[in-house]
Rosetta silent file (secondary structure, phi, psi, omega in degrees, C-alpha in Angstrom):
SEQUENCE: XXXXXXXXXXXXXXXXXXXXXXXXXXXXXXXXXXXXXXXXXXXXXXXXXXXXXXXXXXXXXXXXXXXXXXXXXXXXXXXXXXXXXXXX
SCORE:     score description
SCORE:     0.000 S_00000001
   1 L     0.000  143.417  163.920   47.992   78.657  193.663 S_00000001
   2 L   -96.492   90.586 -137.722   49.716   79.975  190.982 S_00000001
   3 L  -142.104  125.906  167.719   53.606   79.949  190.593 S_00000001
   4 L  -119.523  165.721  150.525   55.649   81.063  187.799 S_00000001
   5 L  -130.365  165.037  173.785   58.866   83.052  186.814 S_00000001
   6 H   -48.299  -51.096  177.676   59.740   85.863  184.818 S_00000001
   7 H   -79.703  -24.313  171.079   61.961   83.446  182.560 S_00000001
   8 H   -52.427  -46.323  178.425   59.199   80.503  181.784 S_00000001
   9 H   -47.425  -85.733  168.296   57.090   84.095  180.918 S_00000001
  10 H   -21.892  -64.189  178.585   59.941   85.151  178.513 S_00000001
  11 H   -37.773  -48.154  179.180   60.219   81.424  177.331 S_00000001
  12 H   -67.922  -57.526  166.951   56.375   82.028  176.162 S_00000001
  13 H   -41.783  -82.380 -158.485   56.300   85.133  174.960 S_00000001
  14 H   -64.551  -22.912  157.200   59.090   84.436  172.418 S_00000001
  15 H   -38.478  -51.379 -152.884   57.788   80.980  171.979 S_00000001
  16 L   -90.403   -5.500 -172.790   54.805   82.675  170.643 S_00000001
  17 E  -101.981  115.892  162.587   56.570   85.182  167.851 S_00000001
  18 E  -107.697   41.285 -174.987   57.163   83.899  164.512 S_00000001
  19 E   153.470  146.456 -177.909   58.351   86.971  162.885 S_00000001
  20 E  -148.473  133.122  176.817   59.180   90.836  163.710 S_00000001
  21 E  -130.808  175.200 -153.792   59.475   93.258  161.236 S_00000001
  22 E  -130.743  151.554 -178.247   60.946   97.032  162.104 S_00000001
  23 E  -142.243  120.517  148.506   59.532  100.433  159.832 S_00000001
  24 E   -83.328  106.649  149.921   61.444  104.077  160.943 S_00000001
  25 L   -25.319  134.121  169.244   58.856  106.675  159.881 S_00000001
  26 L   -31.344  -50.806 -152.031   59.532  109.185  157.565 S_00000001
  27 L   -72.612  -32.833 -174.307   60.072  111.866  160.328 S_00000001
  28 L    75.068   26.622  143.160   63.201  109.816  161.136 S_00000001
  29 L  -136.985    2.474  171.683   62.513  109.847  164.890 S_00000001
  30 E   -95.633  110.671  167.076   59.756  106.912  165.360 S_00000001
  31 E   -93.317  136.673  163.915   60.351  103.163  164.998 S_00000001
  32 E  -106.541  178.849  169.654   57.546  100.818  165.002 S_00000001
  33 E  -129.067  100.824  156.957   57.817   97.047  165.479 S_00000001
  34 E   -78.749   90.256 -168.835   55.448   94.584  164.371 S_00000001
  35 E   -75.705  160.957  155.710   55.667   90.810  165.971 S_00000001
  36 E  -100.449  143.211 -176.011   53.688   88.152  164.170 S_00000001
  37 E  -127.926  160.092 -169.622   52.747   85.604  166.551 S_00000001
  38 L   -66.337   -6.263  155.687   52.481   81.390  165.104 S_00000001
  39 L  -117.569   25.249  170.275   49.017   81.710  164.403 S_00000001
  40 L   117.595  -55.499 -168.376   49.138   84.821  162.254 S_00000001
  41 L   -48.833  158.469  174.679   47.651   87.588  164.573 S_00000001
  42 E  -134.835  131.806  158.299   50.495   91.086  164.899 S_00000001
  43 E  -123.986 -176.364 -167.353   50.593   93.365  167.456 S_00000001
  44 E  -146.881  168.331 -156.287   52.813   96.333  167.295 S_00000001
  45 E  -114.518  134.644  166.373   54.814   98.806  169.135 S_00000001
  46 E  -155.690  174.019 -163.349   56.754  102.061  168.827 S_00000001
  47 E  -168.524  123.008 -177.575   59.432  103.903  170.327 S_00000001
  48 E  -125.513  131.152  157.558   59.748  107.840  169.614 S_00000001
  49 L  -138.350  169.196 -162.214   62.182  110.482  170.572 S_00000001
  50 L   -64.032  -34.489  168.425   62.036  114.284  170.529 S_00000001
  51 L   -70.212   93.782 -174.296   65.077  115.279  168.976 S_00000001
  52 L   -63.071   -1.454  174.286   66.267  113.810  165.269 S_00000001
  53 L   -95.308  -15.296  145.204   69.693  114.308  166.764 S_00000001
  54 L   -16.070  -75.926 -161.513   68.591  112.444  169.528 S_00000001
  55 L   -54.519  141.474 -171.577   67.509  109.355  167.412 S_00000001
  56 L  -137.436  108.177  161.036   69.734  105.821  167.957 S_00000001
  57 L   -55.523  -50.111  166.308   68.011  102.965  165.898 S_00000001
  58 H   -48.849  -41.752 -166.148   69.412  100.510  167.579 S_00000001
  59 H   -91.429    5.237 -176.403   67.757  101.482  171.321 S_00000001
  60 H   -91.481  -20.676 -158.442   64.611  102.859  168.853 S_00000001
  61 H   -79.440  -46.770 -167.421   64.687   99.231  167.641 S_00000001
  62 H   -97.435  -11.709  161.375   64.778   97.472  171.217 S_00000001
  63 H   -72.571  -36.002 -168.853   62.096   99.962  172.766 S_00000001
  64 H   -87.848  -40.852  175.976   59.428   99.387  170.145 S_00000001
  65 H   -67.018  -36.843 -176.079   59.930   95.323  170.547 S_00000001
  66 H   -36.222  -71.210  165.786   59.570   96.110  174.725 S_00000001
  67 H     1.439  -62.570 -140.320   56.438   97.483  173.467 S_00000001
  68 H  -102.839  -20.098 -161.914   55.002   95.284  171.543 S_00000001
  69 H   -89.892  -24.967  179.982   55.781   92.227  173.500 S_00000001
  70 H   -83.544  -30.305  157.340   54.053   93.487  176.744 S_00000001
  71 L   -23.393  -76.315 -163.520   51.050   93.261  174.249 S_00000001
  72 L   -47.196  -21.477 -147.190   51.157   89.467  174.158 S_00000001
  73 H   -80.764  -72.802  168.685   50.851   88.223  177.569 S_00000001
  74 H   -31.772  -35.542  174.334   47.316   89.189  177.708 S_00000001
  75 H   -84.448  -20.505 -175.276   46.224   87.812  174.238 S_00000001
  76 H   -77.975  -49.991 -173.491   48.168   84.683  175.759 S_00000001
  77 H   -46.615  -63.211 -155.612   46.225   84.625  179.253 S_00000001
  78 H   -51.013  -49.809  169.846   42.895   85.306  176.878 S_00000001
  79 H   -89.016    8.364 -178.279   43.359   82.163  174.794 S_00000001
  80 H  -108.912    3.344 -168.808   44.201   79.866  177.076 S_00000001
  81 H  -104.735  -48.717  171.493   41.270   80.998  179.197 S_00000001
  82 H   -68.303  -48.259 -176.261   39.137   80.660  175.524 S_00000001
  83 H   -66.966  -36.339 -168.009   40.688   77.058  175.617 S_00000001
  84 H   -68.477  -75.230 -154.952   40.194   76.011  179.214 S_00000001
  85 H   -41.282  -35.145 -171.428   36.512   77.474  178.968 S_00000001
  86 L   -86.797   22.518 -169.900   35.735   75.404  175.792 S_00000001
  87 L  -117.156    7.702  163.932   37.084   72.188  177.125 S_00000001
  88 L   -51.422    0.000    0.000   34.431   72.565  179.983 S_00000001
């Protein structure tokens, strides 16, 4: 069996970012996010909306990290699954 929580998840995830950097596209209505994760690798993110009157950086800012961070989990399961197998 497998038993977890949401915050030990959270705990990991953020555990695993050593760096975030934020770009607004020229158009002015797209933010990306890029995390860096502690051994180097980035994934990235974005958060768009239709309107430039619309746009709020801040909630453009916290959408594109949402993003990018449900990215990790998976590259997390993936290497500890690459670890387990090679200790076999």
């Amino acid at each position: 069996m497998c038993f977890h929580s949401a915050t030990s998840d959270a705990r990991v995830i953020e555990a695993a970012i050593a760096g975030e950097t934020y770009t607004i596209l020229p158009s002015g209505r797209v933010t990306v996010c890029e995390l860096t994760l502690q051994n180097g690798f980035t994934v990235r993110g974005e958060s768009a909306c239709v309107f430039i009157e619309n746009f709020d950086a801040e909630m453009g800012r916290r959408i594109a990290r949402e993003n990018a961070v449900r990215q990790i989990w998976p590259l997390l399961g993936y290497a500890l699954r690459d670890k387990l197998a090679a200790a076999q």
